[in-house]
C-alpha positions as CSV (number, residue, x, y, z in Angstrom):
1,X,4.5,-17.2,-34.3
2,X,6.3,-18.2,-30.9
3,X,7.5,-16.8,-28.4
4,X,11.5,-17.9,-27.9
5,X,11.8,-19.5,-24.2
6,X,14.7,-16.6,-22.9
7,X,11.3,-13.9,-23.7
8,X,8.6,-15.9,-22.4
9,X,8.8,-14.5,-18.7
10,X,9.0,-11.0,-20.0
11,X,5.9,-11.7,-21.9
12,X,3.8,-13.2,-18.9
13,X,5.0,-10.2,-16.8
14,X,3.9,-7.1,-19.6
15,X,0.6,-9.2,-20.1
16,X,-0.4,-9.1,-16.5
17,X,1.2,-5.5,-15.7
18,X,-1.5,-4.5,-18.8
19,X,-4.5,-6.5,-17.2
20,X,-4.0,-5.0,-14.2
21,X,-3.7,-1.6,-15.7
22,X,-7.0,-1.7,-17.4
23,X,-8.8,-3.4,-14.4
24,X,-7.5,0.0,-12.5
25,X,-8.6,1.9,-15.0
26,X,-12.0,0.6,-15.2
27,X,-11.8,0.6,-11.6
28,X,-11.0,4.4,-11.1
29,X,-13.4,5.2,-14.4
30,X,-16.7,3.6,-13.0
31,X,-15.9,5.2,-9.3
32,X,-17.9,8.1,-7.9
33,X,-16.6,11.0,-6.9
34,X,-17.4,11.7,-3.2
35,X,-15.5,8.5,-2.4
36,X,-12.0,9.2,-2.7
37,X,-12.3,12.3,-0.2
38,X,-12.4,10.2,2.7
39,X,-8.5,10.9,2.8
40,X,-7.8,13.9,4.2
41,X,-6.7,15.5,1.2
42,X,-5.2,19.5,1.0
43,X,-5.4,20.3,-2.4
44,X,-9.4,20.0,-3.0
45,X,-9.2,21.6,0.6
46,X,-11.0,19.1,2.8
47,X,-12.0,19.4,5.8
48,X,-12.6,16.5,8.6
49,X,-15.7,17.0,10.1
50,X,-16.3,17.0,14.1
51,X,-15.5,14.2,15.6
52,X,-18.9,12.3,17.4
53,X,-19.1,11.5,20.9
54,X,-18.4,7.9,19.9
55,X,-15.2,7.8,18.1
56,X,-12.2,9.3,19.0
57,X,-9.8,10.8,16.4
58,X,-6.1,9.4,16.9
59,X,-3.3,10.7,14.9
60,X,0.7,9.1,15.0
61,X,1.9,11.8,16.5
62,X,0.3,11.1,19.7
63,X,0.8,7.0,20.1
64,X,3.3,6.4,22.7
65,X,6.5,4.5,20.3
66,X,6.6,1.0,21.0
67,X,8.7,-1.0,23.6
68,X,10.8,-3.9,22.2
69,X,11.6,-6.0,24.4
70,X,14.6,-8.8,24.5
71,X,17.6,-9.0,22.8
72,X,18.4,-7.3,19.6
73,X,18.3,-9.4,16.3
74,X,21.7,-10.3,15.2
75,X,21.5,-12.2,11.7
76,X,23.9,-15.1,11.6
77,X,26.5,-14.3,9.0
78,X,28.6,-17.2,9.7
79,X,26.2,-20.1,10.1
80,X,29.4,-22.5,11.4
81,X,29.7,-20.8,14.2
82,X,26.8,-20.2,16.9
């Protein structure tokens, strides 16, 4: 049986979509269960330990927002004139 030429992209595209889905399955199957609770999570109600003397805990909220600096980028829509 072949595969007509118009199909054959489709084809490559499910076969790797279900490859990966049973690699992450196998993946998320064979993983223990203390590991994905390094997230802060809320609903098994985690809770970040103390921080250590060494590392310091940074959330977004307080980084300064970044500077840009020069000229805003303007894409060329007309590429005859500059």
């Amino acid at each position: 049986m072949r595969i007509p030429e118009e199909n054959c992209n489709m084809v490559l595209v499910a076969a790797v979509t279900l490859f990966s889905m049973a690699v992450a399955g196998g993946a998320a199957l064979l993983d223990s269960s203390d590991t994905h609770r390094m997230v802060a999570d809320r609903t098994f109600g985690y809770t970040v330990p103390a921080p250590s003397s060494d590392k310091r805990i940074i959330t977004v909220s307080d980084q300064p927002p970044a500077r840009v600096v020069g000229a805003p980028f303007v894409p060329n829509t007309n590429p005859r004139e500059r």
